[in-house]
DRENLO-37930 format. One record per residue (C-alpha): residue number from 1; chain; x, y, z; residue in three letters. Coordinates in nm, 4 decimals. Each point is the difference from the previous one (the first is absolute). Layout:
# DRENLO-37930
+-----+----+----------+----------+----------+-----+
|   i | ch |        X |        Y |        Z |  aa |
+-----+----+----------+----------+----------+-----+
| NUM |  A |        X |        Y |        Z | Ala |
...
+-----+----+----------+----------+----------+-----+
//
This chain:
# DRENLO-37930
+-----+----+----------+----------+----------+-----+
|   i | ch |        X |        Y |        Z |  aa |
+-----+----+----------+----------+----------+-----+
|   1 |  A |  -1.2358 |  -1.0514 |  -0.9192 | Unk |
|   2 |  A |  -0.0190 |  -0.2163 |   0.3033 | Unk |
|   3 |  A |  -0.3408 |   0.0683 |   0.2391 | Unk |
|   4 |  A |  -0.1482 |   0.2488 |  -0.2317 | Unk |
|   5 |  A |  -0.3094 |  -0.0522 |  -0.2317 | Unk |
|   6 |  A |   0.0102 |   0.0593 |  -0.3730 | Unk |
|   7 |  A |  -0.1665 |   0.3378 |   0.0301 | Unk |
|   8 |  A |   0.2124 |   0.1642 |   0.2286 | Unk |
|   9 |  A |   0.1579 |   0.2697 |  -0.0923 | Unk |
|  10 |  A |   0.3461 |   0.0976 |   0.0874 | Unk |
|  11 |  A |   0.1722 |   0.3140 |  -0.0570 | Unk |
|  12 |  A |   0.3506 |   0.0364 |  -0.0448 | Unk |
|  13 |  A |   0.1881 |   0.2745 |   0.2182 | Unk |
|  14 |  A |   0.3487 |  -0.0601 |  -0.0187 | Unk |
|  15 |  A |   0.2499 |  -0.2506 |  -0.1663 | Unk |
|  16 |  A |   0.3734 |   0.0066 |   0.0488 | Unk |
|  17 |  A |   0.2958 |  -0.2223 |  -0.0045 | Unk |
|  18 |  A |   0.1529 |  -0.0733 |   0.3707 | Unk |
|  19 |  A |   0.2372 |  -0.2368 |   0.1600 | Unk |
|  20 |  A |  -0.1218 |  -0.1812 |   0.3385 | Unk |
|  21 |  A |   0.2456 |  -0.0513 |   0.3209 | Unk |
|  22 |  A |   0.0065 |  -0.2140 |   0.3144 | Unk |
|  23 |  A |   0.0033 |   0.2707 |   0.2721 | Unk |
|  24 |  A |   0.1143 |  -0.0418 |   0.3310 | Unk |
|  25 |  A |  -0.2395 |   0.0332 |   0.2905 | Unk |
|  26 |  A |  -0.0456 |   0.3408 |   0.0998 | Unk |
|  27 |  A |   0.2474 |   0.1502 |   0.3098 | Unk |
|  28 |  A |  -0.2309 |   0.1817 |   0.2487 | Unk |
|  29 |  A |  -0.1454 |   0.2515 |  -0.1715 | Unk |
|  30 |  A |   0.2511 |   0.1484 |  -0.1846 | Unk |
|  31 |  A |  -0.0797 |  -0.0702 |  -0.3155 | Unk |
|  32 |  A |   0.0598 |  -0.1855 |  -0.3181 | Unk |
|  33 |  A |   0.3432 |   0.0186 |  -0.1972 | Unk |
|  34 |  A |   0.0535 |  -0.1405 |  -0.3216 | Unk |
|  35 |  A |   0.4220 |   0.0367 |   0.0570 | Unk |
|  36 |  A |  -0.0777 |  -0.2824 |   0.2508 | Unk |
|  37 |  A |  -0.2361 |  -0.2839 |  -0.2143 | Unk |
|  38 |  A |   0.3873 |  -0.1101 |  -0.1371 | Unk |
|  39 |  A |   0.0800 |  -0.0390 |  -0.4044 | Unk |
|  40 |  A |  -0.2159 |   0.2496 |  -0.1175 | Unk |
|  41 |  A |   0.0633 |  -0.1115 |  -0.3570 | Unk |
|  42 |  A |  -0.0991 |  -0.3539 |   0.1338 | Unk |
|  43 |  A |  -0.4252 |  -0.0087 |  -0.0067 | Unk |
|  44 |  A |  -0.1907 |  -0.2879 |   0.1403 | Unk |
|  45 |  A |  -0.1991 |   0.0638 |  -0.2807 | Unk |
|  46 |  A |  -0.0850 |   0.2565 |  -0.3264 | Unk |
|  47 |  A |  -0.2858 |   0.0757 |  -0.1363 | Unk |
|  48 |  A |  -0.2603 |   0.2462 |  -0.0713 | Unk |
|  49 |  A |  -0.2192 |   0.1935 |   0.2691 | Unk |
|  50 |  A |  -0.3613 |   0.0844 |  -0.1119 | Unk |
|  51 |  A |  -0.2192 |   0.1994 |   0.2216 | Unk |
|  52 |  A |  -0.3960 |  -0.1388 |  -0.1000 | Unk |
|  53 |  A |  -0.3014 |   0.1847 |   0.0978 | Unk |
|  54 |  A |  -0.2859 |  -0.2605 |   0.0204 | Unk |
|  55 |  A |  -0.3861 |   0.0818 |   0.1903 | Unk |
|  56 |  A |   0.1735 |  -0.1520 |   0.3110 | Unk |
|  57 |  A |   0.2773 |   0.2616 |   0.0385 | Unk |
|  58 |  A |   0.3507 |   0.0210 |  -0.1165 | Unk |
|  59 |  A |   0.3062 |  -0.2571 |  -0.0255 | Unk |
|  60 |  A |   0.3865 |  -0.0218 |  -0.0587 | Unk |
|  61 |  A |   0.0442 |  -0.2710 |  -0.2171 | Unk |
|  62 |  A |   0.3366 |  -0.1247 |  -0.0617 | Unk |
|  63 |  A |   0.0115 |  -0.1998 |  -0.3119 | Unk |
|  64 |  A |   0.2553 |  -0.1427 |  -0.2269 | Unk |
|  65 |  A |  -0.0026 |   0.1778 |  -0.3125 | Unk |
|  66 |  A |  -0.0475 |  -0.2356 |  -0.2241 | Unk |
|  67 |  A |  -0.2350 |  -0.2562 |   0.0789 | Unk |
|  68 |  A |  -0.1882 |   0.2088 |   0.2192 | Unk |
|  69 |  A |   0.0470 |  -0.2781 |   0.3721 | Unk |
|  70 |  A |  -0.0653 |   0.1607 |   0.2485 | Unk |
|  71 |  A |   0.2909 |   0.0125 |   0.2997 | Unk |
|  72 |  A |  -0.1724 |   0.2011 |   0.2626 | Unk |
|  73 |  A |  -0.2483 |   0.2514 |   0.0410 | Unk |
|  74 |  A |  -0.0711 |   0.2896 |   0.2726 | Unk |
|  75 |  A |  -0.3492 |   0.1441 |   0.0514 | Unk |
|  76 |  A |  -0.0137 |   0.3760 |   0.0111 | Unk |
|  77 |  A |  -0.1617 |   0.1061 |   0.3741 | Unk |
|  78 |  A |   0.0313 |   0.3459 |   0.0645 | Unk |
|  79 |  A |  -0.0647 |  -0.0383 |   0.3375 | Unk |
|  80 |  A |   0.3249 |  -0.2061 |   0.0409 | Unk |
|  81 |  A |   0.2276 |   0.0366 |  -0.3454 | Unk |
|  82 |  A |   0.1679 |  -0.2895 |  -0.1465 | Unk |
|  83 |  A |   0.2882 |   0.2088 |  -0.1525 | Unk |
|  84 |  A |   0.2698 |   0.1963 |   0.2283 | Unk |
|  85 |  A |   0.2946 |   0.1900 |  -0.1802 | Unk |
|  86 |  A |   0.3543 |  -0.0878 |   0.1327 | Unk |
|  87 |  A |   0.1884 |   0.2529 |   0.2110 | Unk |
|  88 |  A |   0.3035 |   0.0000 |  -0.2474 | Unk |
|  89 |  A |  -0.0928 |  -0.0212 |  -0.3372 | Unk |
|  90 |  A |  -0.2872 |   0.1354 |  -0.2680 | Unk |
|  91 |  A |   0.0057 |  -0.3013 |  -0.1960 | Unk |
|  92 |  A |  -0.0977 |  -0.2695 |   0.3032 | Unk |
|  93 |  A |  -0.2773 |  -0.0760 |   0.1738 | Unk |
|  94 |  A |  -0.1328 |  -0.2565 |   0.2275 | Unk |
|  95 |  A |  -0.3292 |  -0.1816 |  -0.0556 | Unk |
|  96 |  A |  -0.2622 |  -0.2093 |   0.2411 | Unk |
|  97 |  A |  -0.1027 |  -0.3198 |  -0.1893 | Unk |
|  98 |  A |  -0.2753 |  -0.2074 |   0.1307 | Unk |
|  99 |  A |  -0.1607 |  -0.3392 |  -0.0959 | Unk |
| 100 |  A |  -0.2483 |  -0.2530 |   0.1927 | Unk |
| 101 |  A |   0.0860 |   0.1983 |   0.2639 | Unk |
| 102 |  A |   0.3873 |   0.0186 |   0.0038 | Unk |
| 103 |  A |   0.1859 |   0.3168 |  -0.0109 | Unk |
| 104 |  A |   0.3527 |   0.0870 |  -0.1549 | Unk |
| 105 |  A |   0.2257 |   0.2637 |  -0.0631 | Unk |
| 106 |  A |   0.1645 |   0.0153 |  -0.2946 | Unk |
| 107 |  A |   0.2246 |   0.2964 |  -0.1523 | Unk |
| 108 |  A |  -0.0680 |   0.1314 |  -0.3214 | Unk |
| 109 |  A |   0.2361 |   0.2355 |  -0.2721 | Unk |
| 110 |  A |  -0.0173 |   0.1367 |  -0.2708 | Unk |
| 111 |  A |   0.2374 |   0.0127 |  -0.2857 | Unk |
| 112 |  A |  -0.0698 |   0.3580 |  -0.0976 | Unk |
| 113 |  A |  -0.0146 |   0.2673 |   0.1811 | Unk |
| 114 |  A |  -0.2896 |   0.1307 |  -0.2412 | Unk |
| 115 |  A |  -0.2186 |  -0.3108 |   0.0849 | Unk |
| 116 |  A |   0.0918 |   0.0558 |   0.3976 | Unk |
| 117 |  A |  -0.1061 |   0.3571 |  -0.0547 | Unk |
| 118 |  A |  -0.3049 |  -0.0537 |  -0.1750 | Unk |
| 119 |  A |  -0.1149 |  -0.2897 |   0.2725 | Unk |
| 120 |  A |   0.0730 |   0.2776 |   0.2453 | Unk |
| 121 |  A |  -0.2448 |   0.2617 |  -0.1401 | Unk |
| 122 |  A |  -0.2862 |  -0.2407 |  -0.0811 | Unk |
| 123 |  A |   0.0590 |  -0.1315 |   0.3349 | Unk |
| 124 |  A |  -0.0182 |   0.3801 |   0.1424 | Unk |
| 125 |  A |  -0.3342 |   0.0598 |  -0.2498 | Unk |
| 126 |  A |  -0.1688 |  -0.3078 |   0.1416 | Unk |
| 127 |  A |   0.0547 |   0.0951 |   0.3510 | Unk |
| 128 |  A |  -0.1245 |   0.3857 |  -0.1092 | Unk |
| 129 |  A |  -0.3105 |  -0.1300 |  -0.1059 | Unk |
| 130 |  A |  -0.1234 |  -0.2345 |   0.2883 | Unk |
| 131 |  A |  -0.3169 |   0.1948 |   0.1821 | Unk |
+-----+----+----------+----------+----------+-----+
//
């Protein structure tokens, strides 16, 4: 892995398979809606999502599943979250990337509604357990 030394040790929270969107910029502040990122069965891109915890906190990472590239990756702040469900669907969320300084939004889904659920409740666990 890119930036870390040989004996650091990562743990691995979460892996699922997800689908990432372009997103329209956000209307006021109404909310996301994944009826209105277009072709929904369309992705920018597909791939895995693997949430790492490392000594310096915890990341997104969204990778392509088989040789492991990395397409983007969101740091976990819990003083400003990186992930925000959509207002009209379980399965979709939308996710702050940043790198050297440059900040996207991209949407993300997931092709089962298990693996949306199961984001969802380590997502609510993690947020449970901050002090």
């Amino acid at each position: 892995m890119e930036g870390f030394g040989d004996d650091e040790i990562e743990s691995i929270l979460y892996i699922g398979r997800e689908t990432v969107f372009k997103i329209p910029p956000l209307k006021a502040n109404e909310g996301h809606r994944a009826q209105e990122w277009g072709d929904l069965g369309n992705p920018l891109w597909k791939g895995r999502l693997r949430i790492i915890e490392r000594s310096k906190g915890v990341a997104l990472q969204f990778e392509d599943a088989i040789t492991g590239e990395l397409f983007a990756k969101a740091d976990y702040d819990p003083a400003k979250p990186c992930v925000e469900a959509v207002l009209d669907s379980s399965r979709y969320f939308v996710v702050r990337v940043e790198d050297a300084g440059k900040r996207a939004y991209i949407g993300m889904g997931f092709l089962e509604r298990t693996d949306s659920f199961d984001f969802r409740l380590h997502k609510a666990m993690e947020e449970f357990a901050e002090p």
